[in-house]
N, C-alpha and C positions, 0 to 999 in steps of 0.2 A: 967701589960701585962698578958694574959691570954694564957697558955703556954697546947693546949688539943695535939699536935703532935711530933713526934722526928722522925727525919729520919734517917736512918742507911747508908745513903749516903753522905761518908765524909774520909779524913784522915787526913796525919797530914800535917803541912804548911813547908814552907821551914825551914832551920836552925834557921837565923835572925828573922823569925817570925813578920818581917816588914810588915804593913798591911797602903798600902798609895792609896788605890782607894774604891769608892762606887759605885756599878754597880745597876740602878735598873732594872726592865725589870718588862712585864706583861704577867700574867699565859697563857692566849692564851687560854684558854678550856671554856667549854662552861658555867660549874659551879665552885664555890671554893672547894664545895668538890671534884670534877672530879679532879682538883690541887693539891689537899692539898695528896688527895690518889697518886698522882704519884709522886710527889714529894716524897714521905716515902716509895713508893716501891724498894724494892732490887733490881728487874729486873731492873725497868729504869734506873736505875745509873745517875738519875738526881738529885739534890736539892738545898736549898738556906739555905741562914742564918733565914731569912722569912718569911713569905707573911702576905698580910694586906689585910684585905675582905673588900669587900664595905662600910658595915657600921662601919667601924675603928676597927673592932676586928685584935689581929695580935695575929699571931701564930709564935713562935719560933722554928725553927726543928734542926736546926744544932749549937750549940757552936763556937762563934763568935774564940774561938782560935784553931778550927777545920778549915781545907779547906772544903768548899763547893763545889758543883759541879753544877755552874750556867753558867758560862757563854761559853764554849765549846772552838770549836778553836777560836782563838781570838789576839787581839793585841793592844796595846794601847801604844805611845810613846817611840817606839821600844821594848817595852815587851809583852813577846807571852803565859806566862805561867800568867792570868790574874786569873785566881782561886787562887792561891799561894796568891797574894796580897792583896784582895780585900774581902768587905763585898757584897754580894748579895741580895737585895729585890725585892722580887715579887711580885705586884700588882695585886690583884683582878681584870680582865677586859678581856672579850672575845675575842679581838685583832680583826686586821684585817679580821681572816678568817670566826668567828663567829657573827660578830657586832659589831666592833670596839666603843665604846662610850664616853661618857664625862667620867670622874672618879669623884663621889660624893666628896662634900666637906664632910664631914666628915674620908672619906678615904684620902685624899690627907692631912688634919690634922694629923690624926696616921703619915702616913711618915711621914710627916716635924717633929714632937715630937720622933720618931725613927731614922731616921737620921742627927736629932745633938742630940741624945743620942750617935749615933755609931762616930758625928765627933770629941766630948768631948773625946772618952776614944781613936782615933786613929788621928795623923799626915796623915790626909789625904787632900791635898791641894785643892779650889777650881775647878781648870785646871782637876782632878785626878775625880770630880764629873760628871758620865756619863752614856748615856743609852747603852740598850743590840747591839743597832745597831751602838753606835760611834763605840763598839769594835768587834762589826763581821758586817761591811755593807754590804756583799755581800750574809748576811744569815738571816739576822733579821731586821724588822722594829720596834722593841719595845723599848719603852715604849709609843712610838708611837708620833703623831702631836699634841694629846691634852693635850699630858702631860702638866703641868704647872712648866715649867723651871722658866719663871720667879719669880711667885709667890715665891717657894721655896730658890729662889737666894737671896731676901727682909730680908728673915730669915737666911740669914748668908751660906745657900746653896749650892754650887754649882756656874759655873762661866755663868754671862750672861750681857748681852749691847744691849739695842736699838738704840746705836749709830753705825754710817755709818762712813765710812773715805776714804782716795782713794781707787780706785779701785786697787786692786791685779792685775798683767798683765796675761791678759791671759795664756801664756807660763807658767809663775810662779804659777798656780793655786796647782797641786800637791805639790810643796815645801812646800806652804803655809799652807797645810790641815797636810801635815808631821808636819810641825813642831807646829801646833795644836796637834795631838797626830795620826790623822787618817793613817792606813792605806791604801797605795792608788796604789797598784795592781790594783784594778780596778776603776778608775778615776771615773766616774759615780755614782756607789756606793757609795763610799768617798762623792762625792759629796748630796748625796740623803740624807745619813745620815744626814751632814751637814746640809743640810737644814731642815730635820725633828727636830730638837734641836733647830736649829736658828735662821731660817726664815721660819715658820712651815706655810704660807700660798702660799706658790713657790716649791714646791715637784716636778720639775724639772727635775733634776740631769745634769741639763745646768748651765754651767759659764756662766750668763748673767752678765751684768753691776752691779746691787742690788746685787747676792751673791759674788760676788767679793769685793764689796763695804761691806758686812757684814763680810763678811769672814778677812778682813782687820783689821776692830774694833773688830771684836773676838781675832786675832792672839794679836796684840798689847796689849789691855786689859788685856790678860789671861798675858801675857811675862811683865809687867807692875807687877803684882801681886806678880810673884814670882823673881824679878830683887832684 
């Protein structure tokens, strides 16, 4: 790993030092250096554990037994302090506002070789594997619809199913997404998220018949995993 940045944006983790989630997200700017410099700025009071450039280079800035400052307000499985827990990665990729694009295979190789380096040394559960927008959907679209969930699931990953099962009932859709881990203040969002991870060709944010039906095989599968 070729280690050229450190960020000065970090403290320290909770007491227990329990580290059970992997957040990735993607830089959103226009270049990696444009990232890699705000990420290490003082002012911004941003950074990650992090980031992987395009052609697989990965930069380390923050000390995996440091808190990072990635993922902001947030919440995941009724936990709201999601910095405290979690390893953060940031992707190389100009997001939605800049030109949202494929991610090279050679970049989405570094992550998969970095994040079961970071699931080897942490109890972080499948279920607990998720993007910037599972845990803020009402702020973030990233890591975005191209990300490759599945692929990285193959590799021991991350939790994922191309299987359908009944449909979740309408009414019940927020339970459902709760007790998947989402936050669902705003049903929609929740929902959008969802689909951006799951069913990344239906960007909706409608309970149709399909995300019900997916949302179903997701919930099960993941509660299957950890029964």
């Amino acid at each position: 790993m070729k280690k050229t940045y450190q960020s000065p944006n970090y403290d320290e983790r909770r007491p227990d030092g329990l580290i059970d989630m992997l957040v990735f997200h993607y830089t959103g700017m226009q270049t990696a250096e444009e990232a890699l410099q705000r990420l290490c700025d003082e002012q911004a009071k941003v950074s990650a554990h992090y980031v992987v450039d395009e052609d697989g280079t990965c930069h380390a800035l923050v000390d995996e037994e440091h808190r990072a400052w990635h993922a902001g307000v947030a919440s995941w499985r009724g936990n709201t302090d999601i910095n405290a827990r979690s390893i953060g990665i940031e992707i190389v990729n100009p997001g939605h506002e800049f030109g949202y694009r494929p991610f090279p295979s050679a970049q989405l190789e570094a992550v998969r070789d970095l994040a079961l380096g970071v699931l080897r040394r942490h109890p972080i559960p499948p279920r607990n594997v998720v993007g910037h927008s599972d845990v803020a959907p009402t702020r973030k679209q990233d890591p975005g619809e191209l990300f490759d969930w599945p692929g990285l699931a193959v590799s021991g990953i991350g939790l994922w199913t191309e299987g359908d099962a009944t449909p979740v009932d309408a009414a019940d859709v927020c339970r459902w997404l709760e007790r998947l881990g989402y936050d669902t203040t705003d049903e929609e969002a929740a929902l959008l998220a969802f689909q951006r991870h799951f069913l990344r060709h239906r960007l909706t944010g409608i309970a149709d018949e399909l995300t019900r039906r997916r949302l179903s095989a997701v919930v099960e599968f993941a509660e299957m995993q950890t029964a």
